[in-house]
C-alpha atoms as a printed R data frame, in Angstrom:
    type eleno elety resid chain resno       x      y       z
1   ATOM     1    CA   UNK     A     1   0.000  0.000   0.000
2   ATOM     2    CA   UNK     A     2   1.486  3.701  -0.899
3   ATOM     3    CA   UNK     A     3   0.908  6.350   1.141
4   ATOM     4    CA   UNK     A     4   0.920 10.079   0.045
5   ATOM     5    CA   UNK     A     5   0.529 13.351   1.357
6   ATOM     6    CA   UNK     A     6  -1.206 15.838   0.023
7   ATOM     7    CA   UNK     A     7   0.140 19.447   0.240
8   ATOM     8    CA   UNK     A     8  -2.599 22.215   1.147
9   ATOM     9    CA   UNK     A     9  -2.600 23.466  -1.862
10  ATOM    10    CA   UNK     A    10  -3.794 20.557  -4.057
11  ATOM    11    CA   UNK     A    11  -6.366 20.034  -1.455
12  ATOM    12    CA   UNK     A    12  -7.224 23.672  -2.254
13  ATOM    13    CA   UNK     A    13  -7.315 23.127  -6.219
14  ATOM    14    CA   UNK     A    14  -9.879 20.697  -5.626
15  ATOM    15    CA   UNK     A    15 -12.283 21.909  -2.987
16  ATOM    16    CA   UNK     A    16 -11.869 25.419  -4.921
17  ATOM    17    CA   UNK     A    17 -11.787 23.949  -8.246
18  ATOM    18    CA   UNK     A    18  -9.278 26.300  -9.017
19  ATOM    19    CA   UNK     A    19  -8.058 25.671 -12.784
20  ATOM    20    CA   UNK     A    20  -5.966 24.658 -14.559
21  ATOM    21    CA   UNK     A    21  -5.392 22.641 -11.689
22  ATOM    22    CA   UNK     A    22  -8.563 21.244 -10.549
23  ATOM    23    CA   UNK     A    23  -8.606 18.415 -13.309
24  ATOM    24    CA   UNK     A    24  -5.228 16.884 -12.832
25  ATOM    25    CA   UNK     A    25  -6.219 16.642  -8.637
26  ATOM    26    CA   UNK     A    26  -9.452 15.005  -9.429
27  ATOM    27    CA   UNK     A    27  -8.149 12.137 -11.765
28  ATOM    28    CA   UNK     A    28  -4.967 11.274  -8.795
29  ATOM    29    CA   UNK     A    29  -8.177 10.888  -6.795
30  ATOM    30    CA   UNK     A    30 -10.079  8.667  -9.344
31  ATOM    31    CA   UNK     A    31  -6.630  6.708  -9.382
32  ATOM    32    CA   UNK     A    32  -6.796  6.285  -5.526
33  ATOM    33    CA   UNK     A    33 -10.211  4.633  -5.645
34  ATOM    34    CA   UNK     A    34  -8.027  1.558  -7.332
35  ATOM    35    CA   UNK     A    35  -7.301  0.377  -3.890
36  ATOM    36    CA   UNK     A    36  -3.400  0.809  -4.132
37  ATOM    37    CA   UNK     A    37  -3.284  3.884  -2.085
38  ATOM    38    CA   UNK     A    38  -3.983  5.871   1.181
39  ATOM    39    CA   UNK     A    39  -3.822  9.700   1.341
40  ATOM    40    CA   UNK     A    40  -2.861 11.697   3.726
41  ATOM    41    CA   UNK     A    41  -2.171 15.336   4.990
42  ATOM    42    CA   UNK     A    42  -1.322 16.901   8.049
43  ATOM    43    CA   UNK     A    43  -3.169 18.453  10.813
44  ATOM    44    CA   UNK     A    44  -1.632 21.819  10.289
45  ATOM    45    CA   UNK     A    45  -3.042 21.953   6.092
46  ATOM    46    CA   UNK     A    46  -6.333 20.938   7.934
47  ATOM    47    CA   UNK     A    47  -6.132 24.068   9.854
48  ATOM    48    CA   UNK     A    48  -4.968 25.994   6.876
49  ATOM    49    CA   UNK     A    49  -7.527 24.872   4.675
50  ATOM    50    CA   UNK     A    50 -10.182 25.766   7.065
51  ATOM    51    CA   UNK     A    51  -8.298 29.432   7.641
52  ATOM    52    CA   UNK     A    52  -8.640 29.975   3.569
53  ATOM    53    CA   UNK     A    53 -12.390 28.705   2.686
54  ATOM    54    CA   UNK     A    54 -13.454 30.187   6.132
55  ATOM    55    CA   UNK     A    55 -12.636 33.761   4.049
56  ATOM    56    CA   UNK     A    56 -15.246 33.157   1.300
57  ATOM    57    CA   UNK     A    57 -17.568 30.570   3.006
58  ATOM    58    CA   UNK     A    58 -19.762 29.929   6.169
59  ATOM    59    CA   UNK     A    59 -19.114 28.304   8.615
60  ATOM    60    CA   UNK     A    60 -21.615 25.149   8.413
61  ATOM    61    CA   UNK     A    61 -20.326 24.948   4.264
62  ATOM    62    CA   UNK     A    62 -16.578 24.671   5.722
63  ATOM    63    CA   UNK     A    63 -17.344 21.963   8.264
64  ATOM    64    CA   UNK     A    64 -19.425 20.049   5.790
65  ATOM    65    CA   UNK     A    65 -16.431 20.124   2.938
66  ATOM    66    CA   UNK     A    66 -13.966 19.231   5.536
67  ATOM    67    CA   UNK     A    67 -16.424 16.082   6.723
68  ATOM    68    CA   UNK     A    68 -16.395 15.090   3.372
69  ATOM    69    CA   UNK     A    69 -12.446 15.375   2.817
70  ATOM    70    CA   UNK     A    70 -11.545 13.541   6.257
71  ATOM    71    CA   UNK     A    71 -14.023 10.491   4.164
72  ATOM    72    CA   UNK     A    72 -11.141  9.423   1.780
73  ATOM    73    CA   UNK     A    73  -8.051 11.663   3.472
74  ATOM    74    CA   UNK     A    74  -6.193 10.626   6.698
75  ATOM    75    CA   UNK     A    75  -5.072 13.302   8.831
76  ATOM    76    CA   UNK     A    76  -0.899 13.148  10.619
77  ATOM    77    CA   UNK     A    77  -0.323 14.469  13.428
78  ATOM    78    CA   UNK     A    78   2.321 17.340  14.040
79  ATOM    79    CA   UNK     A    79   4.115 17.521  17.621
80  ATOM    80    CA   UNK     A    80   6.821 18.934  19.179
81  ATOM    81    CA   UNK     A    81   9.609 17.151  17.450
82  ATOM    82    CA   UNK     A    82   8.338 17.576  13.730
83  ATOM    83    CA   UNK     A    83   8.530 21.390  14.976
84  ATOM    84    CA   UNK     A    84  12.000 21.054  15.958
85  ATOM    85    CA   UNK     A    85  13.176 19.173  12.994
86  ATOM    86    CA   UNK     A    86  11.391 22.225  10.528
87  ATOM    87    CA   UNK     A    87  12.648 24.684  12.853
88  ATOM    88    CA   UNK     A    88  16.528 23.023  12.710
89  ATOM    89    CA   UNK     A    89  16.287 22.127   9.441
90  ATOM    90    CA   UNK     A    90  17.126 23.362   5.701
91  ATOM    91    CA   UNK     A    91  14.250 23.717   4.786
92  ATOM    92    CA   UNK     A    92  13.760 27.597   3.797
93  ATOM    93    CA   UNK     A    93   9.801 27.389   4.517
94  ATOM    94    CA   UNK     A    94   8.999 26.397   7.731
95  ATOM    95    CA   UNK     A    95   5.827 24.914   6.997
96  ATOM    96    CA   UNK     A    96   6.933 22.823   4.008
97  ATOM    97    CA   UNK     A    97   9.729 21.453   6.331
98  ATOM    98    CA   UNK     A    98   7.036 20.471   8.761
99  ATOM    99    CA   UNK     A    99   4.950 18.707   6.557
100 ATOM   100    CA   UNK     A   100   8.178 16.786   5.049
101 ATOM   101    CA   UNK     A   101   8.903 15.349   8.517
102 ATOM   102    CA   UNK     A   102   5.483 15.052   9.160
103 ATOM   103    CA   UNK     A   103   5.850 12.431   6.560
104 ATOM   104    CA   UNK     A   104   9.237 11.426   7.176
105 ATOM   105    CA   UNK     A   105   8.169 10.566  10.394
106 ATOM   106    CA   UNK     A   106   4.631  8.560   8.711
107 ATOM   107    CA   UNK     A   107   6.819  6.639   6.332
108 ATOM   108    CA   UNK     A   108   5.085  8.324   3.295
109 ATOM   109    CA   UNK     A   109   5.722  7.347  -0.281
110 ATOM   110    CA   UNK     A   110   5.442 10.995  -2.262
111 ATOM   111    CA   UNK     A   111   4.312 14.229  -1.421
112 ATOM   112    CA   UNK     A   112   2.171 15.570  -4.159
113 ATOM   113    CA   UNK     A   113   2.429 19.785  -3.745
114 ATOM   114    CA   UNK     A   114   2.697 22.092  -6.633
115 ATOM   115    CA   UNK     A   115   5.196 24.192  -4.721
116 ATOM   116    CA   UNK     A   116   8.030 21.484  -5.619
117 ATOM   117    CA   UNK     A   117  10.879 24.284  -5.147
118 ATOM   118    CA   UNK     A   118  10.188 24.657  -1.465
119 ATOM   119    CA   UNK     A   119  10.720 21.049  -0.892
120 ATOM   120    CA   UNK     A   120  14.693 20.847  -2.140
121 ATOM   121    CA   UNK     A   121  15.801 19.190   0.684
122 ATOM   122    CA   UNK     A   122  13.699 16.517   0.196
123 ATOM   123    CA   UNK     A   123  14.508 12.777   0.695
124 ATOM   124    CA   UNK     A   124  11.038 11.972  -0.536
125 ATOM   125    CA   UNK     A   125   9.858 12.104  -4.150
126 ATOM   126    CA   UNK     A   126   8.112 15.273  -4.513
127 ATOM   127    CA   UNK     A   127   5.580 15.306  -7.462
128 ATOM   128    CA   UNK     A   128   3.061 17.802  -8.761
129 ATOM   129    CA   UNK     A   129  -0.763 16.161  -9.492
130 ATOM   130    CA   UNK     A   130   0.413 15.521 -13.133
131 ATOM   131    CA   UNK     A   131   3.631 13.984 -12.158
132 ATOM   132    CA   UNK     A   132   2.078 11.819  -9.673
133 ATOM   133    CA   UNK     A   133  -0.202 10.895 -12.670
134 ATOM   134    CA   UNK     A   134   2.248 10.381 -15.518
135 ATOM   135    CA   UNK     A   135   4.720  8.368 -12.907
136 ATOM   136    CA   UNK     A   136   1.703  5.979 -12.711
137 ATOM   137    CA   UNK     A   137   1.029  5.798 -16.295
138 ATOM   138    CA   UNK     A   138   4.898  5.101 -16.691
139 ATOM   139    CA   UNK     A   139   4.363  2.371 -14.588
140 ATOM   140    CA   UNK     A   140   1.641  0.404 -15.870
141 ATOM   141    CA   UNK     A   141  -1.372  1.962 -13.904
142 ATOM   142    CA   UNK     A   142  -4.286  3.337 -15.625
């Protein structure tokens, strides 16, 4: 089973269906309903997410899009020590660095973020959507 984290901001492109991006976010999901993977983000892009759509949506719409996110996403937790690691770290964003050893730490596959050049210092493949996708294709998925 693969596990991958999603980055806040392809979580965004869907529940926003922002475009271009929205289509390439939908079809990785299509491809996770083959059984073959488990997504996941972190507890901080929960609390992100919720920060953004609270901006331009009530309250009740917010809690109902999250509900139906947390259906087919699992959600890491971030303590003390991911902090420290992001904090110590070379990571020039302190938020991408926490997310990376929030799945460090979670033994996760890829992370799948469109903001690839904040995640240099990256042991862990770092893909866009349509990466993610082709990578797949590449490898005999459909």
């Amino acid at each position: 089973m693969k596990k991958i984290f999603l980055d806040s901001d392809v979580i965004l492109d869907l529940l926003l269906e922002r475009e271009p991006y929205h289509h390439s976010i939908t079809l990785l999901l299509e491809k996770v309903k083959s059984g073959d993977i488990v997504l996941h983000t972190s507890s901080i892009c929960i609390l992100n997410i919720n920060y953004i759509l609270r901006k331009s949506y009530s309250h009740d719409y917010v809690k109902e899009v999250l509900n139906k996110l947390l259906h087919f996403v699992n959600i890491l937790s971030v303590d003390s020590g991911i902090i420290h690691l992001s904090l110590n770290s070379d990571f020039i964003d302190f938020e991408d660095g926490v997310q990376y050893y929030c799945s460090l730490n979670n033994d996760i596959s890829e992370i799948i973020t469109r903001n690839i050049k904040d995640y240099k210092p990256s042991k862990i493949p770092v893909l866009t959507p349509e990466e993610f996708l082709e990578t797949r294709k590449n490898n005999g998925y459909t």
